[in-house]
C-alpha positions as CSV (number, residue, x, y, z in Angstrom):
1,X,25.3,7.8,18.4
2,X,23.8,6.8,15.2
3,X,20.7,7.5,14.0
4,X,18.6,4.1,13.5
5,X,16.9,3.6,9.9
6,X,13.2,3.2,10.2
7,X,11.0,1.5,7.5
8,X,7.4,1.5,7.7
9,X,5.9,-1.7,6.5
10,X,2.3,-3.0,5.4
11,X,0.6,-5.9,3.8
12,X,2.3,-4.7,0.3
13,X,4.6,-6.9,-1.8
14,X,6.8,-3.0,-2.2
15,X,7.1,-2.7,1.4
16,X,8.4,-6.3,2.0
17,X,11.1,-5.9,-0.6
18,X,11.9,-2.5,0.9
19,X,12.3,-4.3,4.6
20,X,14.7,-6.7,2.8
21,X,17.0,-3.5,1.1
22,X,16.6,-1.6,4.5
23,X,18.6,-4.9,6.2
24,X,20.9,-5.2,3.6
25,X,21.2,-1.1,4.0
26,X,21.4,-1.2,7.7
27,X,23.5,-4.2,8.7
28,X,26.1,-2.1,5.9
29,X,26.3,0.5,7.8
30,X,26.2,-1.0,11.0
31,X,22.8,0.6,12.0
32,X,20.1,-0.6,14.0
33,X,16.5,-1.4,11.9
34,X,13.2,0.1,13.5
35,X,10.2,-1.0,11.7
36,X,7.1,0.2,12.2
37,X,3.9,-2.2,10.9
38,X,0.6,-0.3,9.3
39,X,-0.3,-3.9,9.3
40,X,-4.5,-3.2,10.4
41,X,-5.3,-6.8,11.9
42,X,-2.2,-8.4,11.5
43,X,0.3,-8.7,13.3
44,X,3.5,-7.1,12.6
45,X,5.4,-10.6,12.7
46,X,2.8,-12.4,10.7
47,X,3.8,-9.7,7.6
48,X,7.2,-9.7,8.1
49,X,6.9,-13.8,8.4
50,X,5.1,-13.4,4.9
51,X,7.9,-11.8,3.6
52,X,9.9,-14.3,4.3
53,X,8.3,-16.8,2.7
């Protein structure tokens, strides 16, 4: 079983791009993606929509 690669994320403009090299990183390697949000009011989808944008 592999170990899943976990990314926390925040409102930061470092943690999105690091949620974009842990995807890259973790569909590589075939692994699954856990993030975890230290997002305060937001919620975690509204950063990672953010991100996206």
């Amino acid at each position: 079983m592999a170990i899943p690669l976990v990314v926390g994320i925040d409102r930061s403009e470092w943690s999105l791009e690091a949620v974009d090299l842990a995807a890259a990183e973790a569909a590589r390697h075939s692994l699954s993606l856990h993030l975890h949000s230290a997002a305060g009011d937001r919620e975690p989808s509204d950063v990672i929509s953010a991100g996206a944008s």
